[in-house]
C-alpha positions as CSV (number, residue, x, y, z in Angstrom):
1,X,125.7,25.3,158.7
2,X,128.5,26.6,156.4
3,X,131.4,24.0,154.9
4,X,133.6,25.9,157.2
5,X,131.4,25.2,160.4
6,X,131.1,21.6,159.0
7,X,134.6,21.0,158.9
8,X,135.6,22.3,162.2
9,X,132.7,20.5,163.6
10,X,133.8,17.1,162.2
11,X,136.8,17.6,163.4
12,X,136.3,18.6,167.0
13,X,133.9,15.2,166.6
14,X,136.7,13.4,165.6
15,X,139.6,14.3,168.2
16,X,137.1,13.6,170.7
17,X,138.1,16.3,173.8
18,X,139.4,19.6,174.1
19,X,140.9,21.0,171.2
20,X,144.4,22.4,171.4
21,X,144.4,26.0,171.1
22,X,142.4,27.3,167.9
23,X,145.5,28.7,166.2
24,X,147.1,25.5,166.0
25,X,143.8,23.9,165.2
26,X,143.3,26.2,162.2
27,X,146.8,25.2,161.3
28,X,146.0,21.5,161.3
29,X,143.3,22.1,158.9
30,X,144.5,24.2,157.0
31,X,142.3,27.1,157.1
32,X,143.1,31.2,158.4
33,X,142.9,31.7,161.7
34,X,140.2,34.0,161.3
35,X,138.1,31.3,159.3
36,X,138.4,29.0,162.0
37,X,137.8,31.3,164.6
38,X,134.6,32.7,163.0
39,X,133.2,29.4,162.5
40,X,134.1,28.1,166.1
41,X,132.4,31.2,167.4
42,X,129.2,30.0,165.4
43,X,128.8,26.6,166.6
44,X,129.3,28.1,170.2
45,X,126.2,30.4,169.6
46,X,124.2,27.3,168.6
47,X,125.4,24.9,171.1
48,X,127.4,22.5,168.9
49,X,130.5,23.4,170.5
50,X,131.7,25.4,174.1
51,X,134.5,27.3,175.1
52,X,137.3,26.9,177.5
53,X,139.8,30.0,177.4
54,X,143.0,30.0,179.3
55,X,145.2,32.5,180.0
56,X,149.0,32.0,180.5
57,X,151.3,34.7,182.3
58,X,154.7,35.2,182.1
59,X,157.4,37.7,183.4
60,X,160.5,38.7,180.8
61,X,163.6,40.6,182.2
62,X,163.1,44.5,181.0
63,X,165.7,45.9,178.4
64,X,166.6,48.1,181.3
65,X,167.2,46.1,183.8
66,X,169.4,43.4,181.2
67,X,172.4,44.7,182.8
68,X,171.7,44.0,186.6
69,X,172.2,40.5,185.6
70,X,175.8,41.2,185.1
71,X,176.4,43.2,188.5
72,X,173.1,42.6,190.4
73,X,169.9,44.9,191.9
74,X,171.1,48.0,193.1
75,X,170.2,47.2,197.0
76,X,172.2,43.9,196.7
77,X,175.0,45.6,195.1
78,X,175.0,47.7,198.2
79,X,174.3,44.9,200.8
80,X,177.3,42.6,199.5
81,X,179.8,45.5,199.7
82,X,178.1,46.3,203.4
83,X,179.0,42.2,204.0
84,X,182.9,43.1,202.5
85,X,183.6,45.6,205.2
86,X,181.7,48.3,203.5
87,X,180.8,51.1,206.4
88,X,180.0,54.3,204.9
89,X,178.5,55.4,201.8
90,X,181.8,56.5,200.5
91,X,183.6,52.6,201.3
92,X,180.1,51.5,199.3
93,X,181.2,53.5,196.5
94,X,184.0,52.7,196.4
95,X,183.7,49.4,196.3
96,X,181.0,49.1,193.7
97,X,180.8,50.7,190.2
98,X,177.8,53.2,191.4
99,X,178.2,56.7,191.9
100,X,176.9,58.9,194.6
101,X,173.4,59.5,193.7
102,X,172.8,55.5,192.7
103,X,174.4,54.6,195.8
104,X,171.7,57.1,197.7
105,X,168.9,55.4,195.9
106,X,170.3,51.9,196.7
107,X,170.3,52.7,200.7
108,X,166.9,53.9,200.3
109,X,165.9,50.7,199.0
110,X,168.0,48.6,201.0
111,X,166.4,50.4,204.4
112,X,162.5,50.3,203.3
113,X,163.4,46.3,202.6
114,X,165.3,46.0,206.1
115,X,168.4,44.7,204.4
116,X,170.6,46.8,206.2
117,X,170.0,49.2,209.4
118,X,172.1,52.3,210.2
119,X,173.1,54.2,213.0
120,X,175.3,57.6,213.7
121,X,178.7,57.6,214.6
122,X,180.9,60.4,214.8
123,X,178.2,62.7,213.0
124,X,178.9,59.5,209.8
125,X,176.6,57.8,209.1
126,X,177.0,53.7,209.3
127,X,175.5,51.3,207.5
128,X,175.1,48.0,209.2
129,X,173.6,44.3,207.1
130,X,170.6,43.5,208.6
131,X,169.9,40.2,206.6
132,X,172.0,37.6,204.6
133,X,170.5,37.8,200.8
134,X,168.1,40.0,199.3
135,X,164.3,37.8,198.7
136,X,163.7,40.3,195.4
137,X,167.3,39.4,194.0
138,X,166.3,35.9,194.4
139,X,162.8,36.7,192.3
140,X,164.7,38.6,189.2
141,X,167.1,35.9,189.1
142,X,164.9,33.2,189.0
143,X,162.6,35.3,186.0
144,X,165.9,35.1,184.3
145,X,166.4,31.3,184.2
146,X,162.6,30.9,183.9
147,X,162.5,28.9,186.6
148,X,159.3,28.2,188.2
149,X,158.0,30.8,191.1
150,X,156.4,29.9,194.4
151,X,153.1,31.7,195.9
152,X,155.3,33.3,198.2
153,X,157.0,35.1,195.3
154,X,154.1,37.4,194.3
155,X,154.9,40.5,196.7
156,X,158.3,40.4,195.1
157,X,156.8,40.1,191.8
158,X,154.6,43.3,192.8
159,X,158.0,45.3,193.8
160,X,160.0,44.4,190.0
161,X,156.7,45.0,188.3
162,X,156.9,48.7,190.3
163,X,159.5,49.5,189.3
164,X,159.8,48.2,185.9
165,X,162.4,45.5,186.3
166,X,160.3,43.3,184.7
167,X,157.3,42.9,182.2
168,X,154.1,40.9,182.3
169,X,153.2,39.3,179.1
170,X,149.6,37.9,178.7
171,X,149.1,35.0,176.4
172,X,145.0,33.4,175.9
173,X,145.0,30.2,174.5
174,X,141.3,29.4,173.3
175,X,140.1,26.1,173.0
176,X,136.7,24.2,171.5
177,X,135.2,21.0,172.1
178,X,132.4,19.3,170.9
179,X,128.8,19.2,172.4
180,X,126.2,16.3,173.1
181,X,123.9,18.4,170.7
182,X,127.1,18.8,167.9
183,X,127.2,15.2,167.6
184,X,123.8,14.7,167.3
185,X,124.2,16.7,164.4
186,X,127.3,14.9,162.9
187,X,125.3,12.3,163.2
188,X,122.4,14.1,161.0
189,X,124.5,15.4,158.2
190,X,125.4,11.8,157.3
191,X,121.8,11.4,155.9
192,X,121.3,14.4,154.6
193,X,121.8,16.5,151.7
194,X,125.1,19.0,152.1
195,X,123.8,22.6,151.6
196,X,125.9,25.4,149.4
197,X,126.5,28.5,150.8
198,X,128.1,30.0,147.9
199,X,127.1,30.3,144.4
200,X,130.5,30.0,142.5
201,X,131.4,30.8,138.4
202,X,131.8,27.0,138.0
203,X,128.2,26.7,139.1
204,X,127.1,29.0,136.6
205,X,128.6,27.7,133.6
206,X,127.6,23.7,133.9
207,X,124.4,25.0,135.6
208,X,124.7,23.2,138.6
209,X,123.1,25.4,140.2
210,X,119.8,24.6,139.5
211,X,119.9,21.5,141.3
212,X,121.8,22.7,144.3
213,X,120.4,22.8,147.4
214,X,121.4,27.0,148.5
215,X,121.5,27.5,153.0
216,X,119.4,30.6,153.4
217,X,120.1,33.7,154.4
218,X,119.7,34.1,158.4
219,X,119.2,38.2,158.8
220,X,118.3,37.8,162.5
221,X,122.2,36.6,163.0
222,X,123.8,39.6,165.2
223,X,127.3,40.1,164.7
224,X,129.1,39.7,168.3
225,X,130.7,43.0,169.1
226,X,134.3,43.1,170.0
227,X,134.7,43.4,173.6
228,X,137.0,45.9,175.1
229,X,139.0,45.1,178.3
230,X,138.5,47.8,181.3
231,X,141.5,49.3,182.1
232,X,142.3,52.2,184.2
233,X,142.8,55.7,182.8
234,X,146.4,56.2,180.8
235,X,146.6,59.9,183.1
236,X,146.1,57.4,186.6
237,X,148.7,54.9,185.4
238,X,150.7,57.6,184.7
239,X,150.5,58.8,188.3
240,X,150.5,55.5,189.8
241,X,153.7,54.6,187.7
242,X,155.7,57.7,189.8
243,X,154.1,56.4,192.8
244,X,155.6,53.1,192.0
245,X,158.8,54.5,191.7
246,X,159.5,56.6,194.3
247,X,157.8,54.2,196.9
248,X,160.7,51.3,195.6
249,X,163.5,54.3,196.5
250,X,162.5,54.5,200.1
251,X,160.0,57.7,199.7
252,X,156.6,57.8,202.0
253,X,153.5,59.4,200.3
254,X,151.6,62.4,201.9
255,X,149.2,65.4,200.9
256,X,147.3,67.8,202.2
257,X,143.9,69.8,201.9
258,X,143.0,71.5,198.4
259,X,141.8,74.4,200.3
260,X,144.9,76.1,202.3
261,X,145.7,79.4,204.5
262,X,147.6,81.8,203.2
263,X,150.2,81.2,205.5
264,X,151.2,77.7,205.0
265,X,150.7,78.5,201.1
266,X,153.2,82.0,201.4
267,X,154.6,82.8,204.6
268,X,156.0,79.5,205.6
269,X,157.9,79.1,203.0
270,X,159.3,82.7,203.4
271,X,157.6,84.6,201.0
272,X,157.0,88.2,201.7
273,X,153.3,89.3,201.9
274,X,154.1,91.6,198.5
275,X,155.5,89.2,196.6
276,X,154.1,88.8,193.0
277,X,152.6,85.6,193.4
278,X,149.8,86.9,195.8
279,X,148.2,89.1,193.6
280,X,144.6,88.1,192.8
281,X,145.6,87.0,189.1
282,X,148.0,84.4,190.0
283,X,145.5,82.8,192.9
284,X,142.1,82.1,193.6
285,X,141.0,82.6,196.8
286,X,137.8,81.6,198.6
287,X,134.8,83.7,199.1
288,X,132.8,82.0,201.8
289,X,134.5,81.7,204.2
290,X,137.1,84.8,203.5
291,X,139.6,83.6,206.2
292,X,140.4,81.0,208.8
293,X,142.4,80.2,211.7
294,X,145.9,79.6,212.6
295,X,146.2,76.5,214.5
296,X,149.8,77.3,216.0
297,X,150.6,80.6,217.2
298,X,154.1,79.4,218.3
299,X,154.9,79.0,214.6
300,X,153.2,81.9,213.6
301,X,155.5,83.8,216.0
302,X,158.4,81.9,214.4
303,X,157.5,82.2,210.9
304,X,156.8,86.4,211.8
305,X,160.5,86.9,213.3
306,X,161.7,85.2,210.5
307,X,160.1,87.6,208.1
308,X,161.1,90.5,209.9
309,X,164.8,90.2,211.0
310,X,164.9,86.4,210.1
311,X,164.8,84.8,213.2
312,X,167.7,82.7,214.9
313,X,169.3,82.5,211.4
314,X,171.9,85.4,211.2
315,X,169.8,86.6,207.8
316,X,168.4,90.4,207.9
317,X,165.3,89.1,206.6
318,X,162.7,90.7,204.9
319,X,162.6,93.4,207.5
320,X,158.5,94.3,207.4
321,X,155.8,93.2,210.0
322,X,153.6,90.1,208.6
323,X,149.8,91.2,209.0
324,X,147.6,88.3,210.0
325,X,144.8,89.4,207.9
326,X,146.4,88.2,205.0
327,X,148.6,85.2,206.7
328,X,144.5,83.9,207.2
329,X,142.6,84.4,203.7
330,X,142.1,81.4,202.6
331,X,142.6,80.1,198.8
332,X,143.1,77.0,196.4
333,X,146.7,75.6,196.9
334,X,148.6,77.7,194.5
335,X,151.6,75.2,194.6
336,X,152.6,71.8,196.8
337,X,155.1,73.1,198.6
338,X,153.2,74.6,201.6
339,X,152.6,70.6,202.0
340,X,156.3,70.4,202.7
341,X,156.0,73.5,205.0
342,X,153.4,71.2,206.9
343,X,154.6,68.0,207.1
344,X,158.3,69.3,208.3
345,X,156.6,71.1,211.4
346,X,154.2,67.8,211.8
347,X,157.1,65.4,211.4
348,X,161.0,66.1,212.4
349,X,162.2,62.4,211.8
350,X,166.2,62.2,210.4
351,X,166.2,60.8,207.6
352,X,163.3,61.1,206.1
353,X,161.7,60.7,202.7
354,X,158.5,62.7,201.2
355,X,156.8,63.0,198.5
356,X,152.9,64.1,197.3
357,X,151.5,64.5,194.1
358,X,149.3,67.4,194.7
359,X,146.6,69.3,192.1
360,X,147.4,72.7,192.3
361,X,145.0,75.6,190.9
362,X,146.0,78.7,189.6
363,X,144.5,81.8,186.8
364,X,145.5,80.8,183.1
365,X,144.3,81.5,179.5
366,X,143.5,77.9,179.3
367,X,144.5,75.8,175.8
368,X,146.4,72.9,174.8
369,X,149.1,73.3,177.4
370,X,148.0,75.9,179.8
371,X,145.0,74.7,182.3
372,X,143.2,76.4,185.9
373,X,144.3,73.0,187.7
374,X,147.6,70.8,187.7
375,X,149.3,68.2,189.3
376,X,152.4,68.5,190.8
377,X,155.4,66.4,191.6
378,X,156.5,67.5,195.1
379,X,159.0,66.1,198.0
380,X,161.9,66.5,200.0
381,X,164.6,64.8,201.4
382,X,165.5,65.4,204.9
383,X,169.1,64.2,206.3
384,X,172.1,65.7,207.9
385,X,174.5,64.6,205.1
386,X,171.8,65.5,202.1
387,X,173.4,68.1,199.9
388,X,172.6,69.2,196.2
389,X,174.4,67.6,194.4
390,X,172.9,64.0,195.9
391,X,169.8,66.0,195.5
392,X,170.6,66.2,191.4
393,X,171.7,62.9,191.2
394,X,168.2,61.3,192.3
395,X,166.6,63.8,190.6
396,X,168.5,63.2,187.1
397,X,168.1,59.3,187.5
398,X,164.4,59.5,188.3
399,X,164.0,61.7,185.1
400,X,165.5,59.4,183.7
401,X,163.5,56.1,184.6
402,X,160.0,57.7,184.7
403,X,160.2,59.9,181.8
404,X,162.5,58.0,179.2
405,X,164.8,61.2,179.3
406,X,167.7,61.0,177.3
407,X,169.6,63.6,179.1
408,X,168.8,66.0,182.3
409,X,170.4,69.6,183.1
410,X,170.2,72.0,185.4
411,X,170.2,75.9,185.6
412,X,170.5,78.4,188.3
413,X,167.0,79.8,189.1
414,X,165.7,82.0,191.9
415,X,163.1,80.8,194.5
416,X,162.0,82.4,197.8
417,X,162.0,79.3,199.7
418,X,165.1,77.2,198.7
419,X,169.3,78.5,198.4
420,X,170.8,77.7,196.6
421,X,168.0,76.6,193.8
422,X,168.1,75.0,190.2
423,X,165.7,74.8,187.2
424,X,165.6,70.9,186.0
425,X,165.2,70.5,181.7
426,X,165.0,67.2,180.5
427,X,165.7,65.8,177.2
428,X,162.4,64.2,176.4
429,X,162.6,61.7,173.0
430,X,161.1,63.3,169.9
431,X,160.6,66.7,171.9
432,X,163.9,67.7,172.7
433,X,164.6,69.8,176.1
434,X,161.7,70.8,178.5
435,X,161.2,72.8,181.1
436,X,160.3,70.3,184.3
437,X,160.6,71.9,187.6
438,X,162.5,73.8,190.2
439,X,164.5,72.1,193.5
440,X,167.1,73.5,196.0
441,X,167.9,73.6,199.8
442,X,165.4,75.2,201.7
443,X,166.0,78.1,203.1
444,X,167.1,78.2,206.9
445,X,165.0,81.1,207.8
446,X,162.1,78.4,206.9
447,X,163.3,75.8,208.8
448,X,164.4,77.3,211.7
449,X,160.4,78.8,212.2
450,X,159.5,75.2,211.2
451,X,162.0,73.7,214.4
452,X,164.3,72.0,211.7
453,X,167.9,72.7,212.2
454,X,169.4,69.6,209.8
455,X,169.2,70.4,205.6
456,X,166.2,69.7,203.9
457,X,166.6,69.0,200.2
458,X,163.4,69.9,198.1
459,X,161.8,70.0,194.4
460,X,159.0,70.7,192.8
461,X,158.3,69.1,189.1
462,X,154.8,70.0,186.8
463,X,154.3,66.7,185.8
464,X,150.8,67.3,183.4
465,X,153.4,68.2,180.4
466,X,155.5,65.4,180.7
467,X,152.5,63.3,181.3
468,X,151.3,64.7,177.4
469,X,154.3,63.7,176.3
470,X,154.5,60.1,177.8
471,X,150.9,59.0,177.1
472,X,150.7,61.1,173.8
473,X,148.3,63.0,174.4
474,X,148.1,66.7,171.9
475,X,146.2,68.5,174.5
476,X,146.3,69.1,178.2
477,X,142.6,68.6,178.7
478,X,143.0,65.4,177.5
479,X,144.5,64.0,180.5
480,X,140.9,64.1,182.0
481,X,139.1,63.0,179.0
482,X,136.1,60.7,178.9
483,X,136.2,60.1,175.3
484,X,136.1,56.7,174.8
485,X,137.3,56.4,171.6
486,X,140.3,58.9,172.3
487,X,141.0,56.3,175.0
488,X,141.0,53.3,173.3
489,X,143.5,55.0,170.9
490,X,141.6,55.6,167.9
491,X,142.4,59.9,168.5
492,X,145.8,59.4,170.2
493,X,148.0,57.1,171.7
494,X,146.7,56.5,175.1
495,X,146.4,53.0,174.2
């Protein structure tokens, strides 16, 4: 053994049980932590010592929820102003500080937590308190005053964790105590002759050294690697973070097959069968098999009236005759909204929530920003009062949580499906504005051949970019790397 080993030894020998943890015990002896940890490590590998590690979690209030300590959690603001008299969305807003859009997220929240149920009156819509305090509320508060938390606290725990109320902070405490074996040795070293490990100038000048009794060299010693923790991959917790978020507004996930017909992909969503987007550059379509079947011919009927003089809409349509031929090729999902066009002709519940993140595949030169498969941020929001402007609000505050976006804008754009219809750019930190998706009112020659006669708010965001941007990754194909040491950080920041 080294002095260093000695001396930690003789003193985990002398306090006689479990050490505190090893910072504080390198502290107390006044040697680096590093010094102390090294040699600890070493008395571990030859049984003179073990190791107990513990690891202490705690939960701090995030920077951006500080201020909901002042006014309270969204939902709660909503549920006390319901338990004031509050009816309507417009007495909620009234009586709190929140404008429209927050107020839209809040009631999402407030009904996927059954804090308040409501019910149609008059075509309004009422909002009615289902429950007297809000059990997440209780949670944040209580991380606030670090008070202690319950068992039965976790699932709320899960909820602010979603959606970044709070942080988890991780601290290991790593302690050492002596072995039946390490006091033998104690024991030894009392009657025996201290070795020298290092040959110093003192040494040289008396010549001490030449009565000094040198340890060897051990050249079998392997130095222990350092271990990495498995973690899931920065592009997944990326994906899982929107999840996260949408889920705690009151959205329900769906998706749909990677391989799609023509006509949910095109003529669903009202796009004549010469638009640009169906040439063979801008799609890949299947080989074997060519074509398939339409389930619904009712719909089909629908969707061909609507192309042709626009069905019971009052619109002129596209005036031309839908050929089934092509309505029935088959190709790789070119976009995710034909999984709106799907799920509104599955599912005609008011109100109603969607959203999918969907891979989509489409012909590109392929380099750091361009690929021949994306993901895409998709949904819609069905309801009799939804308009665009709510739709922009949620859309501008969710750009704004998820992406860190200093600023959101919108543009007047052109889509086949939605009318009116809006390019979204968001300010992204160190990047400046960025092009993130498209979102509108879908058409009603679409939802009249889907059987939907209420609005349907929609968007579509490409989320890969924005992904680059968040997890700092330089190039697109990064987001599926397998480079380990580009995911431990040492290439990027996907740390």
């Amino acid at each position: 053994m080294n002095e260093n080993e000695i001396v930690v030894l003789k003193h985990l020998n002398e306090i006689g049980k479990i050490s505190d943890d090893f910072r504080q015990e390198a502290k107390n002896l006044n040697l680096s932590q590093s010094t102390y940890a090294s040699a600890a490590e070493s008395l571990v590998s030859k049984q003179l010592a073990t190791k107990k590690i513990n690891i202490t979690q705690s939960y701090q209030i995030t920077a951006r929820a500080e201020n909901y300590l002042k006014v309270k959690l969204p939902e709660t603001q909503l549920l006390n102003a319901v338990s004031r008299g509050a009816k309507t969305l417009q007495e909620v807003i009234k009586d709190t500080k929140m404008n429209g859009a927050e107020v839209n997220v809040a009631l999402g929240i407030a009904i996927k937590n059954k804090l308040v149920i409501t019910k149609k009156e008059n075509n309004q819509l009422i909002i009615e308190k289902n429950t007297l305090e809000n059990p997440v509320e209780i949670v944040f508060e209580k991380i606030s005053k670090n008070e202690k938390l319950d068992s039965h606290h976790q699932e709320y725990l899960k909820v602010l964790l979603e959606r970044q109320l709070i942080a988890l902070s991780e601290y290991e405490e790593i302690r050492h105590s002596i072995t039946v074996l390490g006091k033998q040795t104690i024991k030894d070293l009392k009657n025996s002759k201290t070795q020298i490990s290092q040959l110093t100038p003192t040494m040289l000048k008396d010549g001490s050294w030449k009565d000094a009794d040198f340890r060897p060299y051990d050249l079998t010693t392997v130095a222990t690697p350092m271990q990495t923790i498995a973690k899931k991959h920065p592009y997944k917790e990326f994906l899982n973070r929107i999840r996260y978020c949408l889920s705690g507004l009151g959205f329900r996930e769906v998706d749909s097959s990677l391989i799609e017909l023509e006509f949910w992909n095109m003529d669903a969503l009202f796009m004549p069968q010469d638009h640009p987007a169906r040439e063979i550059h801008d799609v890949f379509r299947i080989s074997n098999p060519a074509v398939g079947q339409i389930a619904d011919e009712k719909i089909y009927s629908k969707v061909y009236d609507a192309h042709l003089f626009g069905g019971n809409t009052g619109s002129t349509g596209w005036k031309y005759k839908m050929k089934k031929e092509i309505s029935s090729r088959i190709l790789a999902r070119s976009h995710d909204t034909g999984i709106s066009a799907r799920e509104l002709a599955k599912n005609q519940n008011v109100p109603d929530r969607v959203f999918f993140i969907s891979k989509a595949f489409r012909p590109d030169q392929i380099d750091w920003k361009h690929f021949i498969e994306f993901n895409q941020l998709g949904g819609y929001i069905a309801d009799e009062n939804i308009t665009l402007s709510d739709l922009l609000g949620i859309l501008e505050l969710f750009a704004k949580e998820v992406f860190n976006a200093k600023k959101v804008k919108f543009a007047p754009n052109y889509f086949p499906f939605t009318e009116p219809s809006v390019e979204i750019y968001a300010d992204i930190p160190g990047r400046g504005w960025s092009e993130v998706g498209g979102a509108g009112m879908f058409r009603p020659e679409m939802l009249s051949a889907l059987g939907i006669e209420h609005p349907v708010a929609a968007w579509g965001l490409g989320i890969d970019r924005l992904a680059m941007l968040s997890i700092g990754a330089n190039d697109i194909r990064q987001l599926h790397s397998q480079d380990l040491d580009f995911l431990k950080g040492k290439n990027g920041r996907m740390d």
